[in-house]
C-alpha positions in Angstrom: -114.4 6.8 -31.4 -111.4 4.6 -31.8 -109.4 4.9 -28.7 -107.1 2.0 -29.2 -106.0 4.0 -32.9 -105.5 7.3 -31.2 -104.1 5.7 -28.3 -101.3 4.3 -30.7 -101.1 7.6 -32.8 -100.6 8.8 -29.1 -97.9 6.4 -28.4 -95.9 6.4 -30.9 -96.0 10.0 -31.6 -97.0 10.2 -35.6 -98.4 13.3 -36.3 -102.2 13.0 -38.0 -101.3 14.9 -40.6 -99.1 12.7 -42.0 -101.4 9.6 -41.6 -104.4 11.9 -43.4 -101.7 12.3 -46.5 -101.2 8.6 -46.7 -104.7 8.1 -46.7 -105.6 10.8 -49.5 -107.9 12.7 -46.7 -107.8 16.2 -44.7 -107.2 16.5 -41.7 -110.3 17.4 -40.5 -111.5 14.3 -42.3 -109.2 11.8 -40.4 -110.4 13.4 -37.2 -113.9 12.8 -38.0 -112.7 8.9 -38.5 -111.2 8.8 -35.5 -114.2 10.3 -34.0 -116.5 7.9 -35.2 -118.6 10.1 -37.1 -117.4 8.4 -40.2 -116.2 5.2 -41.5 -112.7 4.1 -42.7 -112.8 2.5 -46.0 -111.3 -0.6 -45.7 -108.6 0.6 -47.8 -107.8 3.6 -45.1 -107.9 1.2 -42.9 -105.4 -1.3 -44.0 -103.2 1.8 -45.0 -102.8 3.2 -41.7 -101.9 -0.6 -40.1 -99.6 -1.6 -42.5 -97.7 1.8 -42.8 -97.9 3.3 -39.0 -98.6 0.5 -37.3 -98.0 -3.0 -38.7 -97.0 -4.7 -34.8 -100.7 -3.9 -34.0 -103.6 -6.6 -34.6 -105.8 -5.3 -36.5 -109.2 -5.8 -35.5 -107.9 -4.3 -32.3 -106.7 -1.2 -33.9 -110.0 -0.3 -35.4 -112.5 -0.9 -32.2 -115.0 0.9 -31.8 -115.8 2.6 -28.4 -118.9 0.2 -28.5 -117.3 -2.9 -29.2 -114.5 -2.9 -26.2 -114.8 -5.3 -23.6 
């Protein structure tokens, strides 16, 4: 899972739905993302920073549960 992206979704109150249209994906898709079962693209990916979240770092913002700490 990435916490740190749906901690920020969380945060700054931006409804998925809207990020899943940026991205060109469901809804149910972009839950599965942010689940971990599957990958961003790297083009999702850099979507979702620079539109939604551009003050974030950006290997931060895509963390993997396994890779904190």
């Amino acid at each position: 899972m990435y916490n740190n992206l749906q901690a920020e979704i969380a945060r700054k109150r931006i409804k998925k739905p809207l990020i899943a249209k940026e991205i060109g994906r469901s809804y149910n898709t972009l839950n599965l993302k942010i689940a971990g079962k599957y990958p961003f693209t790297y083009d999702e990916a850099l979507t979702i920073h620079e539109k939604f979240f551009p003050e974030c770092n950006f290997k931060e913002l895509f963390k993997k549960d396994s890779e904190l700490n």
